[in-house]
C-alpha positions in Angstrom: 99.2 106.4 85.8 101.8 103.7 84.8 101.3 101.2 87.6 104.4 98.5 86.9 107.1 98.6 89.0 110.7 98.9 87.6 113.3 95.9 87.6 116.1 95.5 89.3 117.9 95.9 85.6 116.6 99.5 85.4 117.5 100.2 88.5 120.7 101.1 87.0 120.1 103.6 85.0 121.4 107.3 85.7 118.2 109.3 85.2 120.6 112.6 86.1 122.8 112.0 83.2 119.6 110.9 80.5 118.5 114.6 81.5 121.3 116.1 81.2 121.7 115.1 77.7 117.8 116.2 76.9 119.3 119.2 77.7 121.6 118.8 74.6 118.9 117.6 72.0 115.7 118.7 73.4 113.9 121.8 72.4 111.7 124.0 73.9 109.3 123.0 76.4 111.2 120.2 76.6 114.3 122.3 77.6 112.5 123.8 80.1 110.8 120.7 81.8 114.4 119.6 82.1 115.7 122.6 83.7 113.4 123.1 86.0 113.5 119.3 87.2 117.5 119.0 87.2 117.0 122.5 89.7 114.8 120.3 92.3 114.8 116.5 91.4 113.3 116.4 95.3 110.2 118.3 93.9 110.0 116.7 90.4 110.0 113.6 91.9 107.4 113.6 94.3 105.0 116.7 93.7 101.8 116.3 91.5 102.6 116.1 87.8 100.2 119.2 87.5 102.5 121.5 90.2 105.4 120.0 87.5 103.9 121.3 84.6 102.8 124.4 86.4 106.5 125.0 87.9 108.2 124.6 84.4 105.3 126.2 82.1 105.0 123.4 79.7 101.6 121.1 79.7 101.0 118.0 81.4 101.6 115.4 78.2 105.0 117.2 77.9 106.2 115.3 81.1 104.7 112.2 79.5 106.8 112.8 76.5 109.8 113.2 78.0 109.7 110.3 80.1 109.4 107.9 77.1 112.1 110.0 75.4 114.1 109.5 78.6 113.7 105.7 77.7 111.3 105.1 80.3 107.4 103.2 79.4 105.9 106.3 81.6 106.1 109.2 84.7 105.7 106.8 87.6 109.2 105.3 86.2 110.7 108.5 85.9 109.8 109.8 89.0 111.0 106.2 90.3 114.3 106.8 89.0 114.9 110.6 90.4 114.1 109.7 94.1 116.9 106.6 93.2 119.1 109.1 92.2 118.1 111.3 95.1 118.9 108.3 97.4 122.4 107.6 95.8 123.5 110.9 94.9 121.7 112.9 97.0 124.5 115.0 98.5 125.5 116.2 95.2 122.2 116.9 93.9 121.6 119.2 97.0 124.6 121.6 96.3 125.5 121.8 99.9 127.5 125.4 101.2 130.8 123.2 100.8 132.0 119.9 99.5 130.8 117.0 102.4 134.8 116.3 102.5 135.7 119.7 102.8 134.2 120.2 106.1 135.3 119.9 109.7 134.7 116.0 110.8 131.4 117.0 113.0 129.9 119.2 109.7 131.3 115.8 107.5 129.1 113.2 110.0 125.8 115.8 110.3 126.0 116.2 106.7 126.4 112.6 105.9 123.8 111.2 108.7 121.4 113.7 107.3 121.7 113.4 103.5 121.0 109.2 104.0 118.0 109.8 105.9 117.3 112.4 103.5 117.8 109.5 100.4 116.0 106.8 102.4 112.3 108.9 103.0 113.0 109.9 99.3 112.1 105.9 98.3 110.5 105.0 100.7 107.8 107.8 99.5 107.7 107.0 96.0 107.9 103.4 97.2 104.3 103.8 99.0 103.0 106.5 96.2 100.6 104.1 94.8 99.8 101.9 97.9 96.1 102.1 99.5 96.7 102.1 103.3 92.7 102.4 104.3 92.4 98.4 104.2 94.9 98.1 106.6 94.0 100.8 108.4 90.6 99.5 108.9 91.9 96.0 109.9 93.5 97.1 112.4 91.7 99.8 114.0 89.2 96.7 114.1 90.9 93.6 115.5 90.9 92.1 118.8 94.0 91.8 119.8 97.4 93.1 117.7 100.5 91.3 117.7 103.9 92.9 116.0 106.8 91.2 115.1 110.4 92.0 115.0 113.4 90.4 115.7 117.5 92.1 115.0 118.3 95.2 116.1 116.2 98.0 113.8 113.5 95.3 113.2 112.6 94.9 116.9 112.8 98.5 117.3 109.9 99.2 114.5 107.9 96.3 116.7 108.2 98.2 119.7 107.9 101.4 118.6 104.8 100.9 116.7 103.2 99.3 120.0 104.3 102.7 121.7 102.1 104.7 118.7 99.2 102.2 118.6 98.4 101.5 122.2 97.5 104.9 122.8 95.4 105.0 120.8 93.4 102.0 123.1 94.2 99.8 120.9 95.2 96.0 122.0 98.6 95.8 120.8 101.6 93.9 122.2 105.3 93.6 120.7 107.6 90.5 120.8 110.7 90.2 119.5 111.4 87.1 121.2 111.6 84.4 118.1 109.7 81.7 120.6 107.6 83.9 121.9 106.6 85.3 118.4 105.4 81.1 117.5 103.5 80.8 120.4 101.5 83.9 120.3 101.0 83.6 117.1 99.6 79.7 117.7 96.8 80.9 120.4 95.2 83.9 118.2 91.9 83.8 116.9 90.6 85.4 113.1 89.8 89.0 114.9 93.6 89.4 115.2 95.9 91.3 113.1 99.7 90.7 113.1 102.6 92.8 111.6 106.2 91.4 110.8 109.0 93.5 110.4 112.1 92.2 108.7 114.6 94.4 106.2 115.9 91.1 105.0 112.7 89.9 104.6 114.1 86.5 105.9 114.2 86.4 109.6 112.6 83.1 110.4 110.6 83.4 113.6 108.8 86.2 112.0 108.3 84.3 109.1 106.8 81.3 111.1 104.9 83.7 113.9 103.1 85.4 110.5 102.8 81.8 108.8 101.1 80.2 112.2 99.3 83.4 112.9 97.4 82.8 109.4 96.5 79.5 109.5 94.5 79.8 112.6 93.1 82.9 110.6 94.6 86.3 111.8 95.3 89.0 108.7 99.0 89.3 108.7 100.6 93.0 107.3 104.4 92.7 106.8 106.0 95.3 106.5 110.0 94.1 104.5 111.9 94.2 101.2 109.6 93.2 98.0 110.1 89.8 96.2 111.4 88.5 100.0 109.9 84.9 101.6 108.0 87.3 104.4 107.1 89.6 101.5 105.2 86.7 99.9 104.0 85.3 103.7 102.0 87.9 104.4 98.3 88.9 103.3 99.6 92.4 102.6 102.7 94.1 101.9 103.8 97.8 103.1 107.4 97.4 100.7 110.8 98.5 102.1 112.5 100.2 99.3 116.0 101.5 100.1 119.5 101.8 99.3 122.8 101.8 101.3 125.6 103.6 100.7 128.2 101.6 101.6 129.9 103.9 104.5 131.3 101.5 107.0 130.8 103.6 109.6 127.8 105.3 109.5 124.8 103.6 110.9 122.3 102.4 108.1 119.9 105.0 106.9 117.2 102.5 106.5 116.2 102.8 110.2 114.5 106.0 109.0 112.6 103.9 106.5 111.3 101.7 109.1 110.3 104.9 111.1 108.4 106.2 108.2 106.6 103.1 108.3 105.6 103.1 111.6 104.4 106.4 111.2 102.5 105.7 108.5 100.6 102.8 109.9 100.1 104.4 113.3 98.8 107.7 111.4 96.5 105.6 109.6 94.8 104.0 112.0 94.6 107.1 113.8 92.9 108.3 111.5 90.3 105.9 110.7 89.4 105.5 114.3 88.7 109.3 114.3 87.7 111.0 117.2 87.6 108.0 119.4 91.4 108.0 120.1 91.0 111.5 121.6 89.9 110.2 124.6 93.2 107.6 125.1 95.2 110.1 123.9 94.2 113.0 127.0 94.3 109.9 129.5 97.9 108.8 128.3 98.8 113.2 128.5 97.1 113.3 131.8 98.9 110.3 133.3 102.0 112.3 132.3 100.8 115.7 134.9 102.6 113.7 138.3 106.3 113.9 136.4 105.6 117.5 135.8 105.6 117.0 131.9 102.5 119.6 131.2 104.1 121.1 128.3 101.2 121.1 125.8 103.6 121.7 122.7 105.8 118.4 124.1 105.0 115.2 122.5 103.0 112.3 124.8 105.9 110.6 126.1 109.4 111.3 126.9 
């Protein structure tokens, strides 16, 4: 697989309309890899090339071929590009019932709200396709004591809600979003630790100094920000934040649900590699729950 990353030049480039014109001077199998990506860009752009080939009955180098005649040095790029155009054009690419702007204000915000979050897990998949979590998830399942840092409004939210996901699981885990108390935790940790920054700008400076401090008294530091950022470069390890706003003044940014996904996706895999041990945490926490009558099985631990 084609493991370089595209530029912010080819960014740019409108993947819908180089496919539309295979569709033009194409033949064949080629025709019909088109066709059946341009009828679910969500699926070509995320499911196994095989399940591709499989879907539009052409072979497996015929999606090669077509990405390099789509300009592009190989799949990974392509696929790249549709979950962009996914993210930016998503609403159009759906074919919802009726035209967003056609519908009653209430349809208009549901419809809008759920398209960006919608575009926003769409990149921040393909943004994580290649990453390998287990290293991470091993650090952390293992340190003494987590520390998580976040400071601004959805960054300190991701701090705090991934210390709700990890502590039941017994981990050690606190959140600040304090900037002073971010320095001086970090300054008192010892090389057991693990600490995780969050920052979409990638340039919030107490996190940057808490994950700075925290590494030269020898704690592993995860961020988890916007590539080719000062905290991107900070850290030992980057989890990337790949998004893209859509310029609505009054809807909330969509790229809350990319920080969600990555809490998730560092809470599921540490969960994971602990194993069975955080079965135990996990009945406490549900049992604690019995004296305020939540003993709904199918409800999630906490309100």
């Amino acid at each position: 697989m084609d493991e370089r990353a595209p530029n912010d030049t080819e960014r740019t480039v409108d993947i819908i309309a180089r496919l539309q014109d295979r569709l033009e001077r194409g033949r064949g199998a080629e025709i019909r890899l088109v066709e059946s990506i341009l009828a679910d860009p969500h699926f070509a752009a995320h499911a196994p090339i095989a399940q591709i080939a499989e879907r539009a009955g052409v072979s497996e180098p015929t999606i090669t071929r077509l990405a390099r005649a789509l300009g592009f040095p190989g799949t990974r790029d392509m696929r790249f590009h549709l979950a962009q155009a996914l993210a930016i054009g998503g609403a159009y690419l759906r074919e919802p019932s009726a035209p967003v702007e056609e519908l009653p204000l209430s349809g208009q915000v549901v419809a809008k709200v759920a398209t960006g979050a919608h575009a926003a897990l769409d990149l921040m998949s393909m943004a994580l396709a290649d990453i390998d979590l287990e290293p991470m998830a091993r650090s952390i399942s293992r340190a003494s004591q987590i520390l998580i840092y976040g400071t601004g409004g959805s960054s300190s939210f991701a701090a705090v809600e991934l210390q709700n996901r990890l502590f039941r699981l017994g981990l050690h885990v606190t959140a600040h979003t304090d900037p002073q108390l971010q320095r001086m935790s970090a300054s008192v940790l010892e090389p057991k630790a693990v600490v995780i920054g969050f920052s979409v700008s990638g340039q919030a400076p107490s996190v940057m100094d808490a994950v700075t401090i925290a590494r030269q008294y020898g704690a592993r530091a995860y961020v988890v920000t916007t590539p080719n950022t000062p905290l991107a470069e900070a850290g030992d390890a980057l989890l990337p934040l790949t998004f893209k706003e859509d310029g609505n003044l009054y809807k909330p940014s969509s790229m809350r649900y990319a920080l969600l996904a990555s809490v998730d996706i560092i809470a599921m895999a540490t969960a994971l590699t602990l194993g069975k041990k955080v079965l135990e945490p996990l009945r406490r926490v549900r049992h604690s729950l019995a004296s305020q009558n939540i003993r709904d099985p199918e409800l999630p631990i906490g309100d």
